[in-house]
C-alpha positions in Angstrom: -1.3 -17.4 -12.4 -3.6 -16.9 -15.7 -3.5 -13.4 -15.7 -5.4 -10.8 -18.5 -4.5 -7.8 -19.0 -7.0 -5.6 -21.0 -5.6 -2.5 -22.5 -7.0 -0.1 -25.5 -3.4 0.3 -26.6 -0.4 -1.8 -26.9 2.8 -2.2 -28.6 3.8 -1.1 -30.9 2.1 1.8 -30.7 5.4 3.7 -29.4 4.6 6.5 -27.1 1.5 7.0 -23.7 0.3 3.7 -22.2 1.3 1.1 -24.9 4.8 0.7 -24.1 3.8 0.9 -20.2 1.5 -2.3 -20.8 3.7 -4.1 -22.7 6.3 -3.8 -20.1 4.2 -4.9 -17.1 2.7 -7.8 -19.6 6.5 -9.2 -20.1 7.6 -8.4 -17.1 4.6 -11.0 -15.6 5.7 -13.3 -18.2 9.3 -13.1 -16.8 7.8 -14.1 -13.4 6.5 -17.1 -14.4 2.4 -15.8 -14.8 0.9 -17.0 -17.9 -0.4 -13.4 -19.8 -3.2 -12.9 -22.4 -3.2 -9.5 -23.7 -6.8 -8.2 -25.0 -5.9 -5.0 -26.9 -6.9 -2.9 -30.0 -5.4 -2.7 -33.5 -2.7 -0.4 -33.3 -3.7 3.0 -33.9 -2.1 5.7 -31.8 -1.1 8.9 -31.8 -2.0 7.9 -35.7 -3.0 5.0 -37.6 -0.1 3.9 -39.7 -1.4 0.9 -39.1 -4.2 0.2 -41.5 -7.1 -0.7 -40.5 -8.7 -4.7 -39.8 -11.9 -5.6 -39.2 -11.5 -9.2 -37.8 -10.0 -10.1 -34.6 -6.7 -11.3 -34.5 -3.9 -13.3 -32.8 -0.2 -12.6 -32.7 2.9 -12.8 -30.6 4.6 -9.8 -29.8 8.1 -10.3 -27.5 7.1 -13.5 -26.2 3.9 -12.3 -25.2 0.1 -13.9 -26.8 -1.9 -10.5 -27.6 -5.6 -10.6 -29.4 -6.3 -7.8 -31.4 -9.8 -6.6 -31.5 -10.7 -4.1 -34.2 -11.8 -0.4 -34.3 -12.4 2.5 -36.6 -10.0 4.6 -35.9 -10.2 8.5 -35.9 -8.9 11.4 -33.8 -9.7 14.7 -35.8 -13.0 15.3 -34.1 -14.2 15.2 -30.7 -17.2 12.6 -32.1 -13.9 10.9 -34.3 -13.1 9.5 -31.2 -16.2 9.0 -29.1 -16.8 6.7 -32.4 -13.2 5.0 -32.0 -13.4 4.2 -28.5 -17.5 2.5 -29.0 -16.1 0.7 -31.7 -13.5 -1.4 -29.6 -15.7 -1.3 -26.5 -18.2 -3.1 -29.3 -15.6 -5.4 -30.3 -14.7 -5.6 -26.6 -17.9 -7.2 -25.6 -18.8 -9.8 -28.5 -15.1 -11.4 -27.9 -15.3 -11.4 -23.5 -17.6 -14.8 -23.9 -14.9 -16.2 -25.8 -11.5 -15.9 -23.9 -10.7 -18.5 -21.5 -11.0 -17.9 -17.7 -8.2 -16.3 -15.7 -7.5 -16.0 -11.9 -7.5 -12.2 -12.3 -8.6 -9.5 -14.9 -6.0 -5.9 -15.1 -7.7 -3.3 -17.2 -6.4 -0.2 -18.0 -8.2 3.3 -18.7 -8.6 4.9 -20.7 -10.4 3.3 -22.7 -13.2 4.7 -20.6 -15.8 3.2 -22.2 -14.0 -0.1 -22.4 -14.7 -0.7 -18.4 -18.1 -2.1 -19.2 -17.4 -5.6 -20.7 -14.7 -5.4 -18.3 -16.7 -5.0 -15.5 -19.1 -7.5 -17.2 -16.7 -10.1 -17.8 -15.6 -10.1 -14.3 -19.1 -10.5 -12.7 -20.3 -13.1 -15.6 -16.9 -15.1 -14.7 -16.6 -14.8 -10.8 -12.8 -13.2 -11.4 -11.5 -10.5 -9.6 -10.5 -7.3 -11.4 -7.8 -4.7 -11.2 -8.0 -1.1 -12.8 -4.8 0.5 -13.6 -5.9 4.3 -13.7 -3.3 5.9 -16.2 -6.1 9.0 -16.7 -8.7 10.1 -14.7 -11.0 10.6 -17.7 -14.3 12.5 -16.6 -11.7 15.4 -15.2 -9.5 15.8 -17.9 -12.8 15.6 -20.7 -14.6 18.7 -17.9 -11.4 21.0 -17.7 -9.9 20.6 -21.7 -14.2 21.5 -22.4 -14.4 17.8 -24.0 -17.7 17.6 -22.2 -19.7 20.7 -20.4 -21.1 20.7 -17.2 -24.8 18.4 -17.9 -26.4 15.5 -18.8 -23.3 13.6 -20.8 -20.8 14.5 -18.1 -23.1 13.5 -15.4 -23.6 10.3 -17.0 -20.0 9.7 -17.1 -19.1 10.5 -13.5 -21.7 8.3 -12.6 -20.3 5.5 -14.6 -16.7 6.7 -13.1 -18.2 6.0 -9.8 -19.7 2.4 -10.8 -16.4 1.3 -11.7 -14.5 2.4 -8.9 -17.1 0.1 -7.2 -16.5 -2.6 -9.0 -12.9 -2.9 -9.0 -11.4 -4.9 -6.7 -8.7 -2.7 -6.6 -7.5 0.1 -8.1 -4.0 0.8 -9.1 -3.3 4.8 -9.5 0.2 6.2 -10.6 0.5 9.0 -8.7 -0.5 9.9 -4.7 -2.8 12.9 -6.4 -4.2 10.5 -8.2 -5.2 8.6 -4.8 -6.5 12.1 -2.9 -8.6 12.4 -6.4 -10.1 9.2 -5.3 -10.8 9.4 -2.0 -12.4 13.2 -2.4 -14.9 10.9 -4.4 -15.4 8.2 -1.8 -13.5 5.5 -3.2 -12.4 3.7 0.3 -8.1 3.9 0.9 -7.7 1.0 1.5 -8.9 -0.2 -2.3 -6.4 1.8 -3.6 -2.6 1.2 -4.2 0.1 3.8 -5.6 2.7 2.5 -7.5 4.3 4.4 -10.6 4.6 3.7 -13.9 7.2 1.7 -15.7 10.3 3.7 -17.9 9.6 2.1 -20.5 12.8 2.7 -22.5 15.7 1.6 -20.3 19.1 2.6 -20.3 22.1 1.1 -19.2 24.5 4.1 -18.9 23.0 8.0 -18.1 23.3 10.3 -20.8 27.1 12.6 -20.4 24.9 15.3 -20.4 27.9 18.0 -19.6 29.3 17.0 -23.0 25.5 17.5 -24.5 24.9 20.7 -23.1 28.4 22.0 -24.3 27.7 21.0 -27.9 27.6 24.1 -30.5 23.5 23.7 -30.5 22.3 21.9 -27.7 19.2 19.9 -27.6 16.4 20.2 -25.4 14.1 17.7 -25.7 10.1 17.2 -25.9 8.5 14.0 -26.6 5.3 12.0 -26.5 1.6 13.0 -26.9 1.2 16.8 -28.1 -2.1 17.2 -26.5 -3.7 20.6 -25.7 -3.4 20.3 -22.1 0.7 20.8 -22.3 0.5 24.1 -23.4 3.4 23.9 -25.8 2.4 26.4 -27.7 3.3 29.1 -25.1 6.4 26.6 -24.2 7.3 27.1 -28.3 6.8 31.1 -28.0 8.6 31.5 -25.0 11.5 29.9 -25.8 12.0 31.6 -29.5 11.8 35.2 -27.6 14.8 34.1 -25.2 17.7 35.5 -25.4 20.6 33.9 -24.0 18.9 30.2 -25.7 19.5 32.6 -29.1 23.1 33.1 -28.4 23.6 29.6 -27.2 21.6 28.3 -30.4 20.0 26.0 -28.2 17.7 23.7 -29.9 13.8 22.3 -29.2 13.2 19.5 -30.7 9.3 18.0 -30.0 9.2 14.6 -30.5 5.9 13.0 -30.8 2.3 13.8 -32.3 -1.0 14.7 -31.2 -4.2 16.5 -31.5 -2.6 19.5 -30.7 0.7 19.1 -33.3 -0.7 21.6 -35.9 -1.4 24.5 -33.2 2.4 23.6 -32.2 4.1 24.0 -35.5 2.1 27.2 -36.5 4.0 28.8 -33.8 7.6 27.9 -35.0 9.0 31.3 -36.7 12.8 30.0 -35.8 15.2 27.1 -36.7 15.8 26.5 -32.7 12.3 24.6 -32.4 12.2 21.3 -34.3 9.4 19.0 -34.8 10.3 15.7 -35.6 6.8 13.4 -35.8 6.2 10.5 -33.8 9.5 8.6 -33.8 9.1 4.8 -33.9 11.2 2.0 -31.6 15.0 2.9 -32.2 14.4 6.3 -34.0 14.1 7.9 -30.6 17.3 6.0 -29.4 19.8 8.8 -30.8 17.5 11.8 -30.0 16.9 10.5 -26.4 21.1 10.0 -26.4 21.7 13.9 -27.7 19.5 15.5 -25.5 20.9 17.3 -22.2 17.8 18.1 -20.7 14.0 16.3 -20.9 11.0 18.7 -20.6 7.6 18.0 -19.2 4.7 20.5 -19.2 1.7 21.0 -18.2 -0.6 23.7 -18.4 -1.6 25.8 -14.9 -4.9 26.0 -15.7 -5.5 22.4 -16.1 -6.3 19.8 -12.9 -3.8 17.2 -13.2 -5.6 13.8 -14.4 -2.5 12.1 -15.9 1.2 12.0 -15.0 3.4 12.3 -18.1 5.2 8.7 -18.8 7.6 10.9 -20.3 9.2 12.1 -17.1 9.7 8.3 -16.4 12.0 7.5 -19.8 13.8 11.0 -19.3 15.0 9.8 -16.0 16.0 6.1 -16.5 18.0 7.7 -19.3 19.9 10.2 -16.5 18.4 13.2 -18.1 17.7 16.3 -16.0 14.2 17.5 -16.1 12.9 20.9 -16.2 9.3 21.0 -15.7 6.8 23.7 -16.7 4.0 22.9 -14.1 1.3 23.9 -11.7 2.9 24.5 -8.5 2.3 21.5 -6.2 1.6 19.1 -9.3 2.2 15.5 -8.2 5.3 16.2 -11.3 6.9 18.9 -9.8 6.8 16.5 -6.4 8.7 13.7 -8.3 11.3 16.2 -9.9 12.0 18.0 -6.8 11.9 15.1 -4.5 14.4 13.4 -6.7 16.8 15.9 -7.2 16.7 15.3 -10.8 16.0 18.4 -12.2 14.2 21.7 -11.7 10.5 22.9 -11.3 9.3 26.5 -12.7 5.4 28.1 -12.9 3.4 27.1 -15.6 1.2 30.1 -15.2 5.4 32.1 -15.8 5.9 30.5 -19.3 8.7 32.9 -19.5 10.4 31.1 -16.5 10.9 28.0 -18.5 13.2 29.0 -20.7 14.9 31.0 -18.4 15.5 28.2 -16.5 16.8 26.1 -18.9 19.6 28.9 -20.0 20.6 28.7 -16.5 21.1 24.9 -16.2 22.8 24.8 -19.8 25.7 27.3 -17.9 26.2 25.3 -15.2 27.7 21.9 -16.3 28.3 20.4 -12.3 24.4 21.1 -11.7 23.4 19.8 -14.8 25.2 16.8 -14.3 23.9 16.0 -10.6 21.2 16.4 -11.8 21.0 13.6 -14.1 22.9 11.1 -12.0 20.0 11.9 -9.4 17.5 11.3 -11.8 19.0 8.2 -13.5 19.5 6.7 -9.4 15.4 7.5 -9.2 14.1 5.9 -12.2 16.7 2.8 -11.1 14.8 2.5 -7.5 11.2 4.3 -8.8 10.5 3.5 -12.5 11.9 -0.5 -13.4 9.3 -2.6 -15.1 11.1 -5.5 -12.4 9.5 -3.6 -9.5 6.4 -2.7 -11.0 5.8 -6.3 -12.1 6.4 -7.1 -8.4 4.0 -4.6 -7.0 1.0 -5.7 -9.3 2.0 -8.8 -7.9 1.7 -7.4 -4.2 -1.4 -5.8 -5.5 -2.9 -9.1 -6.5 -1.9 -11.5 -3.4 -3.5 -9.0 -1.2 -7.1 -9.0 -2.6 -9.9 -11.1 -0.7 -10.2 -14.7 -1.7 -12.9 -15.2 -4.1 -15.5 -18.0 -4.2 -12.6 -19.6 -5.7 -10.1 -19.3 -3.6 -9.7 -15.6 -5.0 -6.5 -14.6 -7.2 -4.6 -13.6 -4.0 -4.6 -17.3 -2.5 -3.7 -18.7 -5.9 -0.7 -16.3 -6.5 0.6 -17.4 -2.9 -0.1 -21.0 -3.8 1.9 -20.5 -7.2 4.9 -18.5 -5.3 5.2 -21.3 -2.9 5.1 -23.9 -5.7 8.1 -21.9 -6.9 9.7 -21.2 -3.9 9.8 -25.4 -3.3 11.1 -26.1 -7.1 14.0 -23.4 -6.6 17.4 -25.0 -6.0 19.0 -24.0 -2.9 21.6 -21.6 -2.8 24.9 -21.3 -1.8 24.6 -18.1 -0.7 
């Protein structure tokens, strides 16, 4: 199948949805599809990238990717209103340009990237898929991004057009799905599957011998945004205790909008803040760590689920997540059996937990193997690849036979062509 996938960020951009599309773009490739990528300069969680103002062509793992450019900006709320127009701009004078496909994937956010999207897909006849990694208008209303009136109105409405036009929707998490149908979108238009890891590991971390170290590490990474409330995560982790004796260690890995509020909190050497680490950089941090942490702040509705929680599991890290109660998170960690849930609204419980786990080296360890066992089954870019592919073969022929009939046609192509086997 010719199949594009459309997403705002890409590698090597090396932490939120980049890595996830460019694991779900090579693992098509792997399959046999043939893959366009249509993605933005890299510029995220900070442009170290320069800047370009002409489109551009390259080939990134074996996958074709065209770069569209943007001005990039995140210190203001208008900084990136202006960087988001910019590629939906760029977006929409190259869409008359790229060759047809037999189906269109395009992930949001980029919010406002969904037009030409949506555009390209009615001009062209081709069926589209959304991948929802956030559910936008929610998480811009309860951060105060956008007020109640006119601007967030706007948006939900445009929310609601897409959802329309989308011949299905792909969400990541089953709250995610309720979110959905509470806003009409019909079930059967909508398909769960989770997102990649999209570090993978081939052995789980020994984290007995980690947590036994003379300063264990606790790790942090990704997107420092303002709904993970790592501030109060920072705070109450210097005031405990028992992590003082131990001389357990914090380290944040990553960058974000809310980095500065973080590090103005530090008053110990037990927090560290490393910056975003790039490709293998992470490696020996991820390796060192004896527990992953994901949090989440109570007083926030849960429009995302942290990729993080993904890559500490397919590394066999327990997780200790500081979360609403009943978050689709705490579901996964507790269903799994790889790692432990406390109240985000009890920031002193965190901590507190994660002395407790650092004792007990058996729990700790069963810990991770149950998490490393769930990312195996959950969380490989394999079985994702194959559920988009599920996804895809089960939308309504087109006037064209529709992308689901021509997937089916290609699979039985390749079903015929495969030598039998012996076993």
């Amino acid at each position: 199948m010719r199949i594009q996938l459309w997403s705002y960020n890409y590698a090597p951009e090396p932490q939120g949805i980049a890595p996830l599309s460019a694991m779900l773009a090579e693992a098509l490739i792997a399959r046999g599809h043939d893959v366009l990528v249509v993605a933005a300069h890299p510029h995220y969680p900070e442009p170290a990238w320069g800047v370009r103002v002409r489109p551009y062509r390259e080939n990134r793992n074996g996958v074709p990717v065209l770069r569209l450019p943007l001005w990039p900006g995140r210190s203001s709320g208008l900084a990136r209103v202006r960087q988001e127009l910019t590629f939906t701009a760029a977006q929409s004078l190259a869409a008359p340009l790229l060759p047809d496909a037999d189906v269109m994937i395009a992930v949001t956010p980029s919010f406002p990237a969904l037009a030409p999207a949506m555009a390209f897909s009615k001009a062209r006849g081709i069926p589209w898929v959304m991948w929802l990694q956030d559910i936008v208008t929610d998480g811009a209303a309860t951060t105060g991004q956008l007020s109640e009136g006119p601007a967030l109105k706007a948006a939900r409405r445009f929310e609601r057009a897409a959802y329309a036009s989308a011949s299905k929707i792909v969400v990541i998490s089953d709250e995610f799905r309720r979110n959905l149908e509470r806003k009409g979108v019909p079930a059967d238009k909508i398909v769960r599957v989770f997102n990649p890891s999209s570090r993978q590991a081939d052995t789980p971390n020994d984290v007995r011998a980690n947590a036994a170290a003379d300063r264990p590490s606790v790790l942090v990474m990704g997107n420092i945004g303002h709904s993970q409330g790592l501030d109060k995560i920072v705070d109450a982790w210097q005031d405990n205790d028992e992590l003082a004796a131990r001389g357990a260690r914090l380290v944040i890995a990553g960058g974000g909008v809310a980095a500065d509020d973080v590090r103005a909190r530090i008053r110990t050497d037990r927090v560290e803040m490393t910056g975003v680490l790039y490709d293998e950089e992470l490696t020996p941090v991820l390796r060192e760590a004896a527990i992953g942490v994901v949090s989440q702040r109570a007083d926030v509705a849960e429009f995302n689920l942290p990729s993080k929680l993904m890559n500490y599991m397919a590394y066999g890290l327990p997780v200790v997540a500081s979360v609403r109660i009943g978050s689709e998170t705490g579901r996964i960690v507790e269903e799994s059996g790889g790692g432990w849930v406390t109240d985000a609204s009890q920031p002193e419980a965190f901590p507190a937990r994660v002395a407790e786990a650092l004792r007990d080296g058996d729990a700790l360890a069963d810990r991770g193997e149950c998490s490393f066992r769930f990312a195996h089954d959950s969380f490989s870019p394999t079985m994702v690849a194959e559920r988009f592919v599920n996804v895809i073969e089960g939308m309504e022929a087109g006037p064209s036979g529709g992308a689901g009939s021509k997937l089916r046609a290609s699979s039985a192509d390749t079903v015929q062509s495969r030598p039998a086997s012996n076993t």
